[in-house]
KOLTOR-322346 format. One record per residue (C-alpha): residue number from 1; x, y, z. Coordinates in Angstrom, 2 decimals. Layout:
N
+------+---------+---------+---------+
| keza |      xx |      yy |      zz |
+------+---------+---------+---------+
|  NUM |       X |       Y |       Z |
...
+------+---------+---------+---------+
% end
This chain:
321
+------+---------+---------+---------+
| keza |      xx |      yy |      zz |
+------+---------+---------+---------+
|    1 |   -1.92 |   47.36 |   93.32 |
|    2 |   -5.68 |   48.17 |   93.46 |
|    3 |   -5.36 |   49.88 |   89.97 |
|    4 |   -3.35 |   46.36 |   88.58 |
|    5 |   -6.31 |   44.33 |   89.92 |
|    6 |   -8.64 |   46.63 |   88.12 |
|    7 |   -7.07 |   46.01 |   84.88 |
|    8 |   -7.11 |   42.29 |   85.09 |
|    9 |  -10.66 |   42.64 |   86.02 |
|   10 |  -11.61 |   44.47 |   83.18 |
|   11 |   -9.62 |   41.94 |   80.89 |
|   12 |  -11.33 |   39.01 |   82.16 |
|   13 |  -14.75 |   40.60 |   81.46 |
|   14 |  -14.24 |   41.34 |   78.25 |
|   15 |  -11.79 |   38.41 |   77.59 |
|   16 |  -16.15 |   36.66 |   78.57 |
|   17 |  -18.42 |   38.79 |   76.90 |
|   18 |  -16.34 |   38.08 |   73.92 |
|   19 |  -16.54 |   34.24 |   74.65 |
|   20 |  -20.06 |   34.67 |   75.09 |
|   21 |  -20.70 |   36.81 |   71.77 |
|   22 |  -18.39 |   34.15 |   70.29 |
|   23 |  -20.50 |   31.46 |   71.18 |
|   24 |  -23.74 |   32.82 |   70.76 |
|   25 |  -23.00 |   33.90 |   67.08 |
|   26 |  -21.63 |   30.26 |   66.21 |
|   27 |  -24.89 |   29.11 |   67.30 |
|   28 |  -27.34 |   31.51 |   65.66 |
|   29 |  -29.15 |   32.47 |   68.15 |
|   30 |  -30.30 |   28.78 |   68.46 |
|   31 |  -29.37 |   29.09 |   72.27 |
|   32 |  -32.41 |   32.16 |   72.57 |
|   33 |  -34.91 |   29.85 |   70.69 |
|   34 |  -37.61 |   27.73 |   71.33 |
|   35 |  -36.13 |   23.75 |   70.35 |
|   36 |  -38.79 |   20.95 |   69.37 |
|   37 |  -36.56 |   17.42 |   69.00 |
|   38 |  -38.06 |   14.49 |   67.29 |
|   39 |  -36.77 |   11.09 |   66.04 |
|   40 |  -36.79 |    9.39 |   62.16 |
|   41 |  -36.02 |    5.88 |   62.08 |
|   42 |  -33.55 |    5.04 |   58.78 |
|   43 |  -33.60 |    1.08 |   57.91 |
|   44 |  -31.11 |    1.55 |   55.55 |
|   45 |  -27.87 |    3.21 |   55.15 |
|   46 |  -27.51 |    7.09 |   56.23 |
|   47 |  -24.06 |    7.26 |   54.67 |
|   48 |  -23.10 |   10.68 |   54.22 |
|   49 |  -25.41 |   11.96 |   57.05 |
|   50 |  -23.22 |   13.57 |   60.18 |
|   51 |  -24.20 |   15.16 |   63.28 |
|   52 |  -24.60 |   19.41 |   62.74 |
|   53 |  -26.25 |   18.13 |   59.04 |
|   54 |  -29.23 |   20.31 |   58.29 |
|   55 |  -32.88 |   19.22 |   58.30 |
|   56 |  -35.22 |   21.64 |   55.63 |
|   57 |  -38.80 |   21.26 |   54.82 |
|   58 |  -38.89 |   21.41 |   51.04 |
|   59 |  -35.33 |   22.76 |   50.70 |
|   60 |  -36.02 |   25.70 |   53.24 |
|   61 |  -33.44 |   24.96 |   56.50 |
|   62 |  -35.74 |   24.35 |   60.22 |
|   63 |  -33.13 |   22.29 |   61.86 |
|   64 |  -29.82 |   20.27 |   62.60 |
|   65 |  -29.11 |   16.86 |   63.08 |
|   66 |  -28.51 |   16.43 |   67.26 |
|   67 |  -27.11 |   12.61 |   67.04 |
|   68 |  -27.19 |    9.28 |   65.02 |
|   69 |  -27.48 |    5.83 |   66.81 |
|   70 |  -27.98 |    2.43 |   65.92 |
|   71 |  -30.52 |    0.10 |   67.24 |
|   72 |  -30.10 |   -3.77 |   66.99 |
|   73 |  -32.87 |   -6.41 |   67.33 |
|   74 |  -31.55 |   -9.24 |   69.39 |
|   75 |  -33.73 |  -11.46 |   67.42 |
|   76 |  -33.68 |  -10.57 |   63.88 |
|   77 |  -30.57 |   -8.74 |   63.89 |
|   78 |  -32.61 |   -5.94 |   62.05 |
|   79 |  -30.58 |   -3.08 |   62.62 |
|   80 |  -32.19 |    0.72 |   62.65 |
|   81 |  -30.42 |    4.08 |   62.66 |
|   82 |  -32.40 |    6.43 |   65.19 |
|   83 |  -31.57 |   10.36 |   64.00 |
|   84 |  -32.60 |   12.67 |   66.71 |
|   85 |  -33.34 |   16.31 |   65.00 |
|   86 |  -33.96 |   19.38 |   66.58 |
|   87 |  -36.38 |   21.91 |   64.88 |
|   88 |  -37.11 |   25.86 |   65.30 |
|   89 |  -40.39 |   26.66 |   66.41 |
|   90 |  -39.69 |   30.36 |   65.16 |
|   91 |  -39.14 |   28.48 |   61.47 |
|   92 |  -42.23 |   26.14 |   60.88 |
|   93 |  -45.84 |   28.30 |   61.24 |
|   94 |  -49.08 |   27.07 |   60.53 |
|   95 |  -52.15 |   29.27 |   59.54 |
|   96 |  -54.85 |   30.02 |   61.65 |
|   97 |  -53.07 |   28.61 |   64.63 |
|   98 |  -51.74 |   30.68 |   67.61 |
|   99 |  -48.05 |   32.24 |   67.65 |
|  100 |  -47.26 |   30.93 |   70.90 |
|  101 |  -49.20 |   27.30 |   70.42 |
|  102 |  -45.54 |   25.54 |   69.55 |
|  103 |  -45.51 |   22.90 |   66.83 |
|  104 |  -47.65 |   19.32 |   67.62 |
|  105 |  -45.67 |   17.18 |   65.92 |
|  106 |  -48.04 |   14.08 |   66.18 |
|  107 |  -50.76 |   16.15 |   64.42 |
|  108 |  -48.76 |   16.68 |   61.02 |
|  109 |  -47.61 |   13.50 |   60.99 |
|  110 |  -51.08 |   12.33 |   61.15 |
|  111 |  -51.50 |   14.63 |   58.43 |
|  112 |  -48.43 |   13.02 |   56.39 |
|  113 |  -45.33 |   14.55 |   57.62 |
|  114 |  -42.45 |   12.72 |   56.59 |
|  115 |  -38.73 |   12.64 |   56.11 |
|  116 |  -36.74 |   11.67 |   53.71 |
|  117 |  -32.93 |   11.37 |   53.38 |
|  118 |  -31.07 |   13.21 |   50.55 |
|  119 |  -28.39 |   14.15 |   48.97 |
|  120 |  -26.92 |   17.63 |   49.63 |
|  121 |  -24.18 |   16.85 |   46.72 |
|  122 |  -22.76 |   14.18 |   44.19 |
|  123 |  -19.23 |   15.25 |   44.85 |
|  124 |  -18.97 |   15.44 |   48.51 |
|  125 |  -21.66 |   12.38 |   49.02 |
|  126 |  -22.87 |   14.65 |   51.72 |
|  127 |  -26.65 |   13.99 |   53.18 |
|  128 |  -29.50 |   15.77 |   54.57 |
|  129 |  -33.11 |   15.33 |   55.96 |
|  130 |  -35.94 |   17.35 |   53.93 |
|  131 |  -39.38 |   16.95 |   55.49 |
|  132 |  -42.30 |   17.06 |   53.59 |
|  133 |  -45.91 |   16.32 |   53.40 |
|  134 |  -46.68 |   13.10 |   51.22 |
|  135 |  -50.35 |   11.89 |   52.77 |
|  136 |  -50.45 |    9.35 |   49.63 |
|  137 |  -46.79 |    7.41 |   50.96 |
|  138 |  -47.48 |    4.80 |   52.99 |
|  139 |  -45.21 |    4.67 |   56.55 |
|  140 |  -44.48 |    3.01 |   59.75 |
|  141 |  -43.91 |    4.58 |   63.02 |
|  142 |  -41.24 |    2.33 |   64.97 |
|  143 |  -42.42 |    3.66 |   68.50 |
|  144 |  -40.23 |    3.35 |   71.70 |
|  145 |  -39.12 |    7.17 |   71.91 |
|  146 |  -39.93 |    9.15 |   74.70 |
|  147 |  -39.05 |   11.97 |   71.34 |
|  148 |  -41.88 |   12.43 |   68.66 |
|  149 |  -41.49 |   10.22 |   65.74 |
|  150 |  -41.43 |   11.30 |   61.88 |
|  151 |  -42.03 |    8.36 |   59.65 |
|  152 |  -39.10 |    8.30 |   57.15 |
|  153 |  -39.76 |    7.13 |   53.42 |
|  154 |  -37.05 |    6.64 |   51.06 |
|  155 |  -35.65 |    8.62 |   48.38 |
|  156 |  -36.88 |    7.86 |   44.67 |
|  157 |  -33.26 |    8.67 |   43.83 |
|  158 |  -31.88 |    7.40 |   46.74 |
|  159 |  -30.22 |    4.26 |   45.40 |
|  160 |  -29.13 |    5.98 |   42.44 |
|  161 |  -27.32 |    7.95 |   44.95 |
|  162 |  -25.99 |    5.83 |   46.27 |
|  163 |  -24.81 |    3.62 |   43.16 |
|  164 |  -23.39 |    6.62 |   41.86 |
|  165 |  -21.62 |    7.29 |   45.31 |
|  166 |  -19.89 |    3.84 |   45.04 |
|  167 |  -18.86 |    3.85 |   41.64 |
|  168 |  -14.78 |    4.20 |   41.43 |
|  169 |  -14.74 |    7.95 |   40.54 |
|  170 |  -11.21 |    8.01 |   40.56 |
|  171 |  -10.53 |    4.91 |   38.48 |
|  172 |  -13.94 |    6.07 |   36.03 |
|  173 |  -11.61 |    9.64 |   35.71 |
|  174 |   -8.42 |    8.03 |   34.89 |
|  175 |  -10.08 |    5.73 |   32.06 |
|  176 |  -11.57 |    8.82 |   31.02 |
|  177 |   -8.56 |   10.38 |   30.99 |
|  178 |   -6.48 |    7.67 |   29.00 |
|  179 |   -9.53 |    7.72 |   27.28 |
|  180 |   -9.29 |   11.61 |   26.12 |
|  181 |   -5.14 |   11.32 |   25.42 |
|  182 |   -5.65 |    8.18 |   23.18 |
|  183 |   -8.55 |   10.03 |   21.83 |
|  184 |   -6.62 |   12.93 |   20.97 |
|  185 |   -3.68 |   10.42 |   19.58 |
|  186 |   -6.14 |    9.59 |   17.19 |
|  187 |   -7.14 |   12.56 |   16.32 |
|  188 |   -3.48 |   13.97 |   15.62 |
|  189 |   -2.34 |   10.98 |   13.81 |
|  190 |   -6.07 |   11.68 |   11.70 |
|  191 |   -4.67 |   15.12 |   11.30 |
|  192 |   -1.24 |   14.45 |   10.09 |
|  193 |   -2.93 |   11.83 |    7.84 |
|  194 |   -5.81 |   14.30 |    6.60 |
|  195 |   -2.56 |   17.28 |    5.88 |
|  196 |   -0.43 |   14.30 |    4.12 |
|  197 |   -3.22 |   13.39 |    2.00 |
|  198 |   -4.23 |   17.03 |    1.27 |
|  199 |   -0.90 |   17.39 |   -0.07 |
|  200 |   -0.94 |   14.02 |   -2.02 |
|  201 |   -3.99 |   15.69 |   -3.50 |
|  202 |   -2.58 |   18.92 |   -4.33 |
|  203 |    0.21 |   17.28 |   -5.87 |
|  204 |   -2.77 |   15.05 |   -7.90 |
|  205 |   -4.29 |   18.30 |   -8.44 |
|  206 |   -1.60 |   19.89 |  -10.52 |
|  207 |   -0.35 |   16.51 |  -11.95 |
|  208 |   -3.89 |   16.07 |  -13.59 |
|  209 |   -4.00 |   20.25 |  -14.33 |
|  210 |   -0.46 |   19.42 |  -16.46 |
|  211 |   -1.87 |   16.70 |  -17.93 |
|  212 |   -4.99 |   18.80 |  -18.79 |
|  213 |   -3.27 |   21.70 |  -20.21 |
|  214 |   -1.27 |   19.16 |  -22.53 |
|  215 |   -4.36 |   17.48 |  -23.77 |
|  216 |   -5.79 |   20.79 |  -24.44 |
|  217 |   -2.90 |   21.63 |  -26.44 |
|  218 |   -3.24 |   18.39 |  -28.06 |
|  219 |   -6.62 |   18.37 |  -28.62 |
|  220 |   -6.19 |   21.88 |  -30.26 |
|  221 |   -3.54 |   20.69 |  -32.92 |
|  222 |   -5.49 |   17.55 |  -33.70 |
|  223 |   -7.98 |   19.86 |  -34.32 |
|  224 |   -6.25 |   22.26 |  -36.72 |
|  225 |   -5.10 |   19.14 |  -38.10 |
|  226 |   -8.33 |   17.60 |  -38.88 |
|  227 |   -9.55 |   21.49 |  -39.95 |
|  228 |   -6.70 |   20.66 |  -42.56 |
|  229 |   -7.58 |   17.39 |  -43.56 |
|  230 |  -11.46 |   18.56 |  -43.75 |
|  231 |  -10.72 |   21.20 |  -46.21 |
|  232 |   -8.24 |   19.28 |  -47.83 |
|  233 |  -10.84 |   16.62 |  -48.56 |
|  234 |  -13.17 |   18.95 |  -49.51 |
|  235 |  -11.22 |   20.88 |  -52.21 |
|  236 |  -10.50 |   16.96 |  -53.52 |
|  237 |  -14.22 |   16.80 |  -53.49 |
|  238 |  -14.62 |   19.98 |  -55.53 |
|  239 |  -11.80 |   18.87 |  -57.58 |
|  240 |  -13.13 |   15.56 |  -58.48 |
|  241 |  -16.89 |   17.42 |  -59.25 |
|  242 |  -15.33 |   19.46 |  -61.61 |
|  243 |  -12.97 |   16.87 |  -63.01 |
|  244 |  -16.20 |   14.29 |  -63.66 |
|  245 |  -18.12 |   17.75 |  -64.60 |
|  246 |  -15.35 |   18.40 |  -67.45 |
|  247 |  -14.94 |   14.87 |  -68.67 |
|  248 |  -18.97 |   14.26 |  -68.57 |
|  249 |  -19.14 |   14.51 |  -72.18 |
|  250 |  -16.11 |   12.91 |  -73.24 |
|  251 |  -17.38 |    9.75 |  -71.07 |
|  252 |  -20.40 |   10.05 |  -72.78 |
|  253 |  -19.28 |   10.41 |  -76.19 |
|  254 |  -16.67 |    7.08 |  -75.44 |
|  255 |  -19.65 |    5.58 |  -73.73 |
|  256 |  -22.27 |    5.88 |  -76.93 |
|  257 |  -19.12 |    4.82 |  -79.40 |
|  258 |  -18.55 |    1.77 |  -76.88 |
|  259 |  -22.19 |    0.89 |  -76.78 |
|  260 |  -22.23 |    1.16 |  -80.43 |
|  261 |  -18.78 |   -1.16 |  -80.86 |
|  262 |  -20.33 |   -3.48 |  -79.17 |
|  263 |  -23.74 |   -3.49 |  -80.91 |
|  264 |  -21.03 |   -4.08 |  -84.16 |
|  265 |  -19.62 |   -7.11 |  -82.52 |
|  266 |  -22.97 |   -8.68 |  -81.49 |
|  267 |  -23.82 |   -8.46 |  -85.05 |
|  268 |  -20.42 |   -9.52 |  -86.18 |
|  269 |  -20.67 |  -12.48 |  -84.27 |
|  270 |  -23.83 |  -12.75 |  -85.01 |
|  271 |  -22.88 |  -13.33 |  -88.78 |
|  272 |  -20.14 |  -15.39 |  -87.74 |
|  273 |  -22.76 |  -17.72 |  -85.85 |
|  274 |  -25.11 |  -17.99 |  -88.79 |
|  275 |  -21.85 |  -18.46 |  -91.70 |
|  276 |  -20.52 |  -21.49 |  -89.48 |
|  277 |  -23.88 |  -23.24 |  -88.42 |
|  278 |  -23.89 |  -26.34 |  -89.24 |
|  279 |  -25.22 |  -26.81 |  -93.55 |
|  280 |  -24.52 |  -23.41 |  -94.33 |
|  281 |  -23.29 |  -23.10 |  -97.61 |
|  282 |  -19.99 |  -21.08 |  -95.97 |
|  283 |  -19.07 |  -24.27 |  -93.66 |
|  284 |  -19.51 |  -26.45 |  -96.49 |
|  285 |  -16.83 |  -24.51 |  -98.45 |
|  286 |  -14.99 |  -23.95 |  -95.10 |
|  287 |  -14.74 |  -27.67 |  -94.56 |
|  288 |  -14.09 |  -28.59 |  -98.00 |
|  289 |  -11.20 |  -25.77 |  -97.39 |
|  290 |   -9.93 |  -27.43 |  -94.60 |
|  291 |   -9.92 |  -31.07 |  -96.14 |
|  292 |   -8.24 |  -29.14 |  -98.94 |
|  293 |   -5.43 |  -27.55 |  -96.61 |
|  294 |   -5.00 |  -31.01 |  -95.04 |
|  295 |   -3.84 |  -32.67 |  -97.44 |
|  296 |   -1.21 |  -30.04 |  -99.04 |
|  297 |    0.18 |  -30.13 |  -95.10 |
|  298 |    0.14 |  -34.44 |  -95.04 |
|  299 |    1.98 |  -34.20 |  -98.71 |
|  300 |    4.21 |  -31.29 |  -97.71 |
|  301 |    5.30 |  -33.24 |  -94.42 |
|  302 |    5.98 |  -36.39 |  -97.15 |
|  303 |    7.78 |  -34.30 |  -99.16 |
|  304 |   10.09 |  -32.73 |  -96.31 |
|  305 |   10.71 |  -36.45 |  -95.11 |
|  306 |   11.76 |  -37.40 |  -98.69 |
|  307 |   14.03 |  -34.78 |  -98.69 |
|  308 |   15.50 |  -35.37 |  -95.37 |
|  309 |   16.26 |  -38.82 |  -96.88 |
|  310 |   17.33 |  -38.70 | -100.17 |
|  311 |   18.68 |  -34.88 | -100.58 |
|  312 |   19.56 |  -35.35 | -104.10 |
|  313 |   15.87 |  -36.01 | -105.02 |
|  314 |   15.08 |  -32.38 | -105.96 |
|  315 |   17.87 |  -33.13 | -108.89 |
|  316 |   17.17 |  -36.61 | -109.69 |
|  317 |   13.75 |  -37.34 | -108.37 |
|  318 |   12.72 |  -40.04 | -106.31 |
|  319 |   10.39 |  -42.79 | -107.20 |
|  320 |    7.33 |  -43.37 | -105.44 |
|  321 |    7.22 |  -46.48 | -104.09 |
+------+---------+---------+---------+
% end
């Protein structure tokens, strides 16, 4: 019995030291630490801040968020969000001041302490409080904390934050997504359009190499062809040179007796002109000729009408009337 009892003893005990290791780990040695608590007042929204959410001066962690509230003015209905942070002493030390002096709050705020809320990450929306010293940024201290009070300034990106926060992720991702698939639609039916016309090209490409290759032969045979007619014309050429070359002095000996034929019939009619110009001796006989001639025709054409009368008048004669 005694020796049963000892056993559940020891199992209890150690079932506690674990508890207490347990809890002492999960709290990080906070529990053996010296706390300082203080209080920022948010006027606008802390969405995205919780309770357990770090604080960090200048992105180095100093504290945890110990509780959010919400303070309403009966009045104005102005609403303020008190957040009560706790800070480690052993985190936060100043130069030239004793170890065991603790940190006086009121001094650095004097001195331009202030928090700011920010964002720990786009994705999650998640918040924290970074403390910092910003002398030059003007701040109000609401008051009415028994709790030191750190001004709180906002964000320069704060309400881009927070835009960004409220856009509709899911809805922008989706249009992006149709966006991408109709994107890449295009860019297959581009594809299938750029390989069609590559072969519509090809096909070109050969057509006009064909077409090419039989003017090439075609140029080539009108150009034996007019190699032919060339010399061909040429040896007429020659042949004609030689032909004029050979008959040269033929065509000058017809051409001197032509010239001279002609210098016979100028003179001929020459003689002609002067023997019929008018009282020449010639036309007077030549007249006289004609007068002559005229009337053997008139008596002839008498005679023949005679006879075509009276037939028997070349035996018997006729008398004259």
């Amino acid at each position: 019995m005694k020796r049963h009892a000892l056993l559940v003893g020891s199992f209890v005990i150690g079932a506690l030291a674990l508890i207490v290791v347990t809890i002492v780990w999960l709290s990080g040695a906070s529990l053996f630490q010296q706390q300082v608590y203080a209080v920022v007042h948010f006027q606008g929204s802390v969405k995205g801040l919780y309770v357990g959410a770090p604080v960090t001066f200048r992105g180095v962690p100093v504290g945890q968020v110990e509780s959010i509230g919400i303070e309403v003015d009966e009045k104005s209905l102005d609403a303020r969000i008190p957040v009560r942070i706790s800070l480690r002493e052993s985190s936060v030390r100043l130069d030239n001041v004793q170890a065991n002096a603790g940190l006086d709050l009121p001094v650095l705020v004097k001195r331009g302490l202030k928090a700011r809320l920010i964002a720990q990450s786009f994705v999650t929306g998640q918040k924290l409080i970074d403390l910092d010293f910003l002398p030059n940024t003007p701040a109000t201290l609401q008051g009415g904390t028994r709790d030191p009070e750190i001004p709180a300034v906002a964000d320069r990106f704060g309400a881009l934050v927070d835009q960004v926060a409220e856009l509709p992720l899911r809805e922008t991702v989706q249009d992006l997504r149709n966006t991408l698939h109709a994107v890449q639609a295009t860019l297959d039916s581009t594809r299938a359009t750029l390989e069609l016309s590559a072969r519509e090209l090809a096909d070109t490409a050969g057509e006009a190499r064909r077409t090419l290759s039989v003017a090439s032969s075609a140029l080539g045979d009108l150009q034996g062809q007019a190699a032919a007619t060339l010399a061909s014309v040429t040896r007429l050429s020659d042949t004609t040179r030689d032909s004029l070359l050979a008959l040269r002095p033929d065509v000058q000996e017809t051409l001197r007796g032509a010239r001279s034929a002609a210098e016979s019939a100028r003179l001929a009619m020459d003689r002609v002109a002067e023997l019929t110009a008018p009282g020449a001796p010639l036309r007077a006989d030549l007249d006289s000729a004609v007068r002559d001639l005229s009337q053997a025709a008139r008596g002839l054409r008498e005679w023949s009408e005679l006879l075509e009368e009276k037939p028997n008048a070349v035996i018997f004669g006729a008398d004259r009337p």
